[in-house]
C-alpha positions, 0 to 999 in steps of 0.5 A: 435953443432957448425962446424966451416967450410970454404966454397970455393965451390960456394954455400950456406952452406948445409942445412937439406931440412926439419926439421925432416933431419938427412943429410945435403945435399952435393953439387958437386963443379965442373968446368964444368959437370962430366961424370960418365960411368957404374961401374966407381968411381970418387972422387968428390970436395965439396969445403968444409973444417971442423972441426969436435969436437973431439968425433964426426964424419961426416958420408957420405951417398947416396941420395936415390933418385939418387940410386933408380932413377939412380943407383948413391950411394957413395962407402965405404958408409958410408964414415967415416969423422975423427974428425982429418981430415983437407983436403976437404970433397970429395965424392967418387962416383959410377955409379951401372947402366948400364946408363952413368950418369952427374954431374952437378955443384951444384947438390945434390950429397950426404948427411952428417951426424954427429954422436957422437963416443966414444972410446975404451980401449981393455981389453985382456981377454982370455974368454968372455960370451955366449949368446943364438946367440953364433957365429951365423951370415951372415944369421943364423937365416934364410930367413923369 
């Protein structure tokens, strides 16, 4: 697949770290480093536009490393980037530690995933089937 994109962070384009990487590594852009304070949110640029194809999506994710290391992850993880969405990519960010943290400029903050979506035509109904399940969930089926 091919993303047109305009790149006005500073940095190279994103790019899969290995060959077998599903994300693309997302960069910070930022005029000077940013401050996060425990449990604070902030929406950070990238200084990146696309155009996704319509039938696809961008998903945002959390790099592990900085959750198991810091506790950074990205809030409303994933994040859903639309097909019709022109505006830059910005990543919405949260300190889960009780730790100030610091975002530099340029550092790895997130990691971007396409995916193809399909949608959908409701068909109303007024009864569907049964499965063994039935409405079983939020841990029904135990523990272990």
């Amino acid at each position: 697949m091919v993303i047109n994109v305009i790149n006005q962070s500073g940095f190279e384009l994103p790019k899969y770290a290995t060959i077998g990487s599903s994300g693309l590594d997302i960069r910070a852009k930022l005029d000077a480093s940013v401050s996060l304070n425990s449990f604070e949110r902030r929406l950070i640029p990238t200084g990146l536009f696309f155009e996704i194809p319509i039938g696809y999506e961008a998903q945002v994710r959390p790099r592990s490393g900085l959750a198991l290391k810091f506790g950074i992850t990205v809030l409303n993880t994933p994040g859903t980037i639309d097909a019709d969405y022109r505006g830059e990519l910005c990543i919405l960010l949260i300190n889960l530690s009780k730790d100030l943290f610091v975002i530099n400029p340029g550092e790895r903050i997130a990691q971007l995933v396409f995916s193809k979506v399909e949608q959908i035509n409701w068909n109303v109904v007024t009864d569907i089937s049964s499965t063994v399940r039935g409405g079983g969930g939020f841990g029904h089926t135990g523990k272990l």
